[in-house]
SELUMDO-999257 format. One record per residue (C-alpha): residue in one letter; x negated, y, z negated. Coordinates in steps of 0.5 Angstrom, whole numbers. Last residue first. Layout:
REM residues N
(marti "A"; (X; Y; Z)),
...
END
This chain:
REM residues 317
(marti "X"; (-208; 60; -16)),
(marti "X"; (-215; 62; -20)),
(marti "X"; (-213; 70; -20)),
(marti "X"; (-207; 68; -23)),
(marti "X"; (-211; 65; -29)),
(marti "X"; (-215; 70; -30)),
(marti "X"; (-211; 75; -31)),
(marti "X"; (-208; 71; -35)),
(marti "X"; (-214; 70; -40)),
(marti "X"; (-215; 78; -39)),
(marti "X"; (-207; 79; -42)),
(marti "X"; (-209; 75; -48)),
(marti "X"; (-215; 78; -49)),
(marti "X"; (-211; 85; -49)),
(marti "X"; (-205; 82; -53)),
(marti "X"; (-211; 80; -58)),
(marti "X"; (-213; 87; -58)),
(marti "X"; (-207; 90; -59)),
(marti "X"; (-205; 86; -64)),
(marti "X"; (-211; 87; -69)),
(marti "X"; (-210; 94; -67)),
(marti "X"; (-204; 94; -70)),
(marti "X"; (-206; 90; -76)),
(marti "X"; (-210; 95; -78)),
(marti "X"; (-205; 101; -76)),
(marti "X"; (-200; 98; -82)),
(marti "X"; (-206; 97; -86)),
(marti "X"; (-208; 105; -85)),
(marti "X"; (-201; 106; -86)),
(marti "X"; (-200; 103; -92)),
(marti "X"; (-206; 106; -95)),
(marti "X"; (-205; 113; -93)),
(marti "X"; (-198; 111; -97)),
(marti "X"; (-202; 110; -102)),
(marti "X"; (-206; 116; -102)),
(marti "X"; (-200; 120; -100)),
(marti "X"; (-197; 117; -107)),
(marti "X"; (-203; 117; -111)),
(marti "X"; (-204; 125; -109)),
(marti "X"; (-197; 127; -110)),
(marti "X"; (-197; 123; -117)),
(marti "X"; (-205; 128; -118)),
(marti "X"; (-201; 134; -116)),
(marti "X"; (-195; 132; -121)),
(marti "X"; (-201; 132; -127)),
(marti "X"; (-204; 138; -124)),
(marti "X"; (-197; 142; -124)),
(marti "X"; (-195; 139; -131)),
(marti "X"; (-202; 142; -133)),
(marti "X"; (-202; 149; -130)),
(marti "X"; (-195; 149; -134)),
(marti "X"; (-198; 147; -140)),
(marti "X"; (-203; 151; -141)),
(marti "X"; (-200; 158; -139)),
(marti "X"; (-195; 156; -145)),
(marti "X"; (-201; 154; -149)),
(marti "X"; (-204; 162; -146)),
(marti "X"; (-198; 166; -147)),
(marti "X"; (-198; 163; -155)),
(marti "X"; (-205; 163; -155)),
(marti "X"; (-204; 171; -153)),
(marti "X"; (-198; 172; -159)),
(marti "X"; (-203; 169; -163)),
(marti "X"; (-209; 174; -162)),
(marti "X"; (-203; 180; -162)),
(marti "X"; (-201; 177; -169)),
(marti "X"; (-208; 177; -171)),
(marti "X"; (-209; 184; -169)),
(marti "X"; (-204; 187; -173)),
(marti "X"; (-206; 182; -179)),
(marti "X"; (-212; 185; -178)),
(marti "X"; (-211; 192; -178)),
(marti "X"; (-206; 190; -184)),
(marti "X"; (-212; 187; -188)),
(marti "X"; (-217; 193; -186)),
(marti "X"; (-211; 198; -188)),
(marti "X"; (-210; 195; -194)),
(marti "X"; (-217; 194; -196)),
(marti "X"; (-217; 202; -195)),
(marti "X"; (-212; 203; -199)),
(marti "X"; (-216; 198; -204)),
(marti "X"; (-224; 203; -203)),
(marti "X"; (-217; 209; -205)),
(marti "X"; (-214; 206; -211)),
(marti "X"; (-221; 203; -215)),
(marti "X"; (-225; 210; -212)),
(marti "X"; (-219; 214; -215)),
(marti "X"; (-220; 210; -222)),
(marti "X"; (-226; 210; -223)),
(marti "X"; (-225; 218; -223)),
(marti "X"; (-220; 218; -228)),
(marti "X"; (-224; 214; -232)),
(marti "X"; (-229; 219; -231)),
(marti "X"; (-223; 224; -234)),
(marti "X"; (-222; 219; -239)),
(marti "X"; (-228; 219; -242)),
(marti "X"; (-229; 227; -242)),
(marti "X"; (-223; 227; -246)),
(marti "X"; (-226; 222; -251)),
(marti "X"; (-220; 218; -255)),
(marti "X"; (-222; 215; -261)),
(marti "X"; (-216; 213; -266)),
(marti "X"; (-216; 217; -273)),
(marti "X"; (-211; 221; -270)),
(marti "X"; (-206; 216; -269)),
(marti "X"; (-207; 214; -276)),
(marti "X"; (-204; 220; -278)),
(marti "X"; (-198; 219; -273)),
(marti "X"; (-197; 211; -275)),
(marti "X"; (-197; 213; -282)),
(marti "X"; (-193; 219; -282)),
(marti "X"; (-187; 214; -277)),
(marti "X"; (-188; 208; -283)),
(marti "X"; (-182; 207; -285)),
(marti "X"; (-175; 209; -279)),
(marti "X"; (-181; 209; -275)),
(marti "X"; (-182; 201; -276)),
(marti "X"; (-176; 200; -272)),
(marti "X"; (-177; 200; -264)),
(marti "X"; (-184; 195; -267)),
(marti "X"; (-179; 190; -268)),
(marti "X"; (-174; 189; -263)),
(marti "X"; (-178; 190; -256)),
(marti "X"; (-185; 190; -257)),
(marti "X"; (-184; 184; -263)),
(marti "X"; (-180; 180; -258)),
(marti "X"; (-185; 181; -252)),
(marti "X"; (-190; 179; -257)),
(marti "X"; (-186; 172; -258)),
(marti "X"; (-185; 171; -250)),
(marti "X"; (-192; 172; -250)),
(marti "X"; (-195; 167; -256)),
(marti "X"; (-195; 171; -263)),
(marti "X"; (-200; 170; -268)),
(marti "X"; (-204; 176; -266)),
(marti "X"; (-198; 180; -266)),
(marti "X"; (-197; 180; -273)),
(marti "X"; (-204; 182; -275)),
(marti "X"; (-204; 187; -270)),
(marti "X"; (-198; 191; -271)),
(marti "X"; (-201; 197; -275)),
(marti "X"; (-208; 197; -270)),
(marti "X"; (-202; 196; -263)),
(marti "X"; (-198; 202; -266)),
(marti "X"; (-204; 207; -267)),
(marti "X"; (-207; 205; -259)),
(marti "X"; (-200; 208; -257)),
(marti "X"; (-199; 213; -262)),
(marti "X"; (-206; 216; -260)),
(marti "X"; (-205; 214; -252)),
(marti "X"; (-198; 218; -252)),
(marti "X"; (-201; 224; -255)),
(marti "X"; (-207; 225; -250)),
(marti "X"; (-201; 225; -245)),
(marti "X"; (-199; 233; -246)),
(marti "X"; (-203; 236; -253)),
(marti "X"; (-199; 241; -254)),
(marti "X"; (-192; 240; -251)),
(marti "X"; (-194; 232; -253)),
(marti "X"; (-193; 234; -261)),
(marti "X"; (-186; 235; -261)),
(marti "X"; (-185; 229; -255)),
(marti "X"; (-188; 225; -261)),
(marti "X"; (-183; 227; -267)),
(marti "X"; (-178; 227; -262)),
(marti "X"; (-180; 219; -259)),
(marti "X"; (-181; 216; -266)),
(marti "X"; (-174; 216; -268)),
(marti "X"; (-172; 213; -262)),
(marti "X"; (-178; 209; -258)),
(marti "X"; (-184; 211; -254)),
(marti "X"; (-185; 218; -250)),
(marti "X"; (-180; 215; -245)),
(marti "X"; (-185; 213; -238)),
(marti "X"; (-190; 212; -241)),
(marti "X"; (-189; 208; -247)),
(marti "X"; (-184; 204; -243)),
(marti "X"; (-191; 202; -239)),
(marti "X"; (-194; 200; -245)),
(marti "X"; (-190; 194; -246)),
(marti "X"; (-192; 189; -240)),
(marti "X"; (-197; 194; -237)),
(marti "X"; (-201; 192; -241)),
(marti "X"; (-202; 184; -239)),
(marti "X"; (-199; 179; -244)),
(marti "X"; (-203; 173; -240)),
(marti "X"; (-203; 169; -247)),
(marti "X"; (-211; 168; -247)),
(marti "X"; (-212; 176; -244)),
(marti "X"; (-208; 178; -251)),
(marti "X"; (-211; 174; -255)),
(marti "X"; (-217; 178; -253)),
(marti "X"; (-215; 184; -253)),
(marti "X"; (-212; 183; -260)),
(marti "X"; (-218; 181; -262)),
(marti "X"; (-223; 185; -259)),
(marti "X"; (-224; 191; -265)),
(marti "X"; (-222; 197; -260)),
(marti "X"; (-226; 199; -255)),
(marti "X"; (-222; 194; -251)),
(marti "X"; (-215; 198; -252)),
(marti "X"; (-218; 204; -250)),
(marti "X"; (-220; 202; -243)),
(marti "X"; (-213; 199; -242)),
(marti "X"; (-210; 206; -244)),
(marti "X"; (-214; 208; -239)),
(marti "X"; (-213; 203; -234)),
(marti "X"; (-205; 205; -236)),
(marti "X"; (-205; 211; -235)),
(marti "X"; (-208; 211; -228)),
(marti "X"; (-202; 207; -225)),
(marti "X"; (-197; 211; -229)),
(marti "X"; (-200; 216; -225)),
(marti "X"; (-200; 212; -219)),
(marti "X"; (-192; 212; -220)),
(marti "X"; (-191; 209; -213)),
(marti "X"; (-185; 212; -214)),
(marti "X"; (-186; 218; -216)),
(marti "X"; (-184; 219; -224)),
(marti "X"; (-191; 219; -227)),
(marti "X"; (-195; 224; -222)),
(marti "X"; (-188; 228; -225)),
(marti "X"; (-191; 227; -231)),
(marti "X"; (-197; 230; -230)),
(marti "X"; (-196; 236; -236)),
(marti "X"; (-195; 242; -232)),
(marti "X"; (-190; 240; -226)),
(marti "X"; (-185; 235; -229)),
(marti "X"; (-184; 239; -236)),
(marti "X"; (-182; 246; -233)),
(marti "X"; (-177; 241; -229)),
(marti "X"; (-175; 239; -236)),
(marti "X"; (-175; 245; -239)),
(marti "X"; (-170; 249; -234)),
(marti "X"; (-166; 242; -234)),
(marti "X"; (-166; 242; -241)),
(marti "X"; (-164; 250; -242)),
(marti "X"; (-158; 248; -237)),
(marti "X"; (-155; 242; -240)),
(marti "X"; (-155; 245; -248)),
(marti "X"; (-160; 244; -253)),
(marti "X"; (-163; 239; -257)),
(marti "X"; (-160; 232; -257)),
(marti "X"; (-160; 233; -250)),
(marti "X"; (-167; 233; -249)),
(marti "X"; (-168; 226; -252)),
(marti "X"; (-163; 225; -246)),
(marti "X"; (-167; 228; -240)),
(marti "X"; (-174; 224; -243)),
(marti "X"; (-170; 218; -243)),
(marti "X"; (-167; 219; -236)),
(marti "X"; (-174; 220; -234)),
(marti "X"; (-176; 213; -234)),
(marti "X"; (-170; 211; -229)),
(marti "X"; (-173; 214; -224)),
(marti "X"; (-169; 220; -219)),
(marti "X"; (-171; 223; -214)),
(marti "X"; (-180; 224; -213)),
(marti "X"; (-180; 227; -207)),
(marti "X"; (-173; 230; -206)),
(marti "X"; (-175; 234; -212)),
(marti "X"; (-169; 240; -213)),
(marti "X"; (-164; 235; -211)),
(marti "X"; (-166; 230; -215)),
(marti "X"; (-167; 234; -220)),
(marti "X"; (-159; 236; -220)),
(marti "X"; (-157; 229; -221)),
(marti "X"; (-161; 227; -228)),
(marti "X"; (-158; 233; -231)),
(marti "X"; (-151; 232; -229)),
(marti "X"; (-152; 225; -230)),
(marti "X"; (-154; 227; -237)),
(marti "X"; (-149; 231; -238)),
(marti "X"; (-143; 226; -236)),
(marti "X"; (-147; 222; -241)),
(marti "X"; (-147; 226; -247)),
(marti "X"; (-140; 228; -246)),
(marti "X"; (-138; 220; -246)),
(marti "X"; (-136; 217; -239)),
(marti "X"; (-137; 209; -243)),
(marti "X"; (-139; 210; -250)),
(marti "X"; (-145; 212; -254)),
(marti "X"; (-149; 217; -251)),
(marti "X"; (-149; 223; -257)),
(marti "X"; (-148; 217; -262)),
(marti "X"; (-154; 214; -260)),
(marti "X"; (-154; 207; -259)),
(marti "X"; (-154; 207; -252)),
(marti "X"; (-160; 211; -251)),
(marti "X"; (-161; 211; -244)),
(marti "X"; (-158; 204; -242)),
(marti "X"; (-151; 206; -239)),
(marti "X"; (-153; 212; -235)),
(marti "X"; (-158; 207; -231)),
(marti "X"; (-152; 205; -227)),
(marti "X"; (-149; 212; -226)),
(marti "X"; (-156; 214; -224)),
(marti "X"; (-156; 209; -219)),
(marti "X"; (-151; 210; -215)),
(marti "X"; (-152; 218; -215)),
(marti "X"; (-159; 218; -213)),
(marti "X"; (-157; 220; -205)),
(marti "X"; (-155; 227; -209)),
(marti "X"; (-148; 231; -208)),
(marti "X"; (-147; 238; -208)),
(marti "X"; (-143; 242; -214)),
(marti "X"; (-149; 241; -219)),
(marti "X"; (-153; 244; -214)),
(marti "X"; (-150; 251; -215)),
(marti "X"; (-150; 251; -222)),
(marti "X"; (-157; 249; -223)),
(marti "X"; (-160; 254; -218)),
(marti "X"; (-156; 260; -222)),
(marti "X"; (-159; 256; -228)),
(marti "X"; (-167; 256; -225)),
(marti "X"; (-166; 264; -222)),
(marti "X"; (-166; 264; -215)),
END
């Protein structure tokens, strides 16, 4: 079936992601006109999109980051084309490695941009070490919705070329533009600055940013080894995991058996503790009788003495 028919029929079928694409529609792009206001056209489209993916792709679903993809699409051309452009765009440029949920392509981004950002001149990495500002914290979002609108048109532009490479460029382009700024800010103030100020500099320095973008060093064959690196990182830590919860498992079973085994314990120990009040009970009461018996004998012998005295007495008569 053709990509639109397959649209228009899935359209009318309802998606398990439905709640949360209506909670996430209001902050995709609110300020643009195409998406401004509650239930407008551009977000009845945008859900409409947004539904019908997961519907085709019941693995990845739905992800928040895709919504901006999907509305910076909508801003060009008609739901169905964006839809037939969207999914062409998740299968051959790793975006839909990105948008899984466990996001491990995402992962891997963010390692290399890492690796980037410490072939830089070390000051803005080592200030942001020492302020704990970690890069996921503002380059995920870079990721995931092609940077900030206006500058995210002209980046998607040239990512139908060149694929991710773009979103490195323009990513290690916007710390070296904004460095001097960021290295006198604290965390919360960094935070700031990636949310509120650096959206806007496009309006002014979009050329600059991008021609300095192709000044930034960036080896594919680098990257492919950092892919690599990366793998043998995740795997050699999922099989961390399993070792952890495989001990975890036999913890569990240890604890459950020294559980049995106290429980066991103490019960062996009421009962011996109740043999040893038996035993001093019949102990004593072997005691008791044994007096009683002594004392006994001692009265038998003395009637027996006496009654030979009075045997003798009579025979005496």
């Amino acid at each position: 079936m053709p990509v639109k028919n397959q649209y228009s029929e899935l359209l009318k079928m309802s998606s398990p992601c439905e709640k949360l694409i209506h909670r996430d529609i209001t902050c995709t792009y609110p300020e643009h006109d195409v998406f401004k206001g509650q239930d407008s056209l551009g977000q009845e489209v945008l859900f409409n999109v947004m539904k019908v993916y997961s519907l085709v792709d019941c693995e990845v679903g739905y992800c928040r980051g895709s919504a901006f993809i999907v509305g910076l699409l909508l801003m060009l051309m008609p739901e169905e084309k964006v839809f037939c452009v969207f999914v062409r765009l998740i299968q051959e440029y790793r975006l839909r490695e990105v948008f899984k949920p466990s996001m491990a392509e995402l992962g891997l981004c963010i390692y290399q941009f890492e690796y980037l950002l410490q072939e830089q001149p070390p000051e803005l990495n080592i200030h942001f070490h020492s302020q704990s500002f970690h890069t996921f914290m503002y380059a995920s979002s870079w990721f995931l919705t092609f940077l900030p609108l206006p500058m995210a048109t002209r980046v998607f532009d040239i990512f139908m070329y060149e694929g991710l490479e773009v979103i490195f460029r323009v990513g290690m382009a916007i710390l070296q533009y904004n460095q001097t700024d960021l290295i006198q800010l604290d965390k919360e103030g960094m935070s700031q600055h990636f949310q509120k100020v650096i959206p806007h500099q496009s309006d002014s320095c979009l050329d600059k940013l991008i021609l300095r973008a192709y000044q930034v060093k960036y080896n594919p064959k680098k990257m492919k080894k950092l892919e690599k690196e990366y793998t043998t990182i995740k795997n050699k830590e999922m099989e961390e995991q399993i070792e952890i919860k495989r001990l975890r498992t036999e913890n569990r079973l240890l604890k459950q058996r020294i559980d049995t085994l106290e429980k066991e314990s103490a019960a062996l120990a009421d009962r011996l503790i109740q043999g040893q009040v038996t035993w001093t009970q019949e102990a004593e009461e072997n005691y008791m009788i044994k007096r009683e018996l002594a004392v006994v004998q001692q009265q038998c012998s003395t009637a027996s003495v006496n009654l030979e005295h009075a045997q003798d007495t009579i025979l005496e008569l």
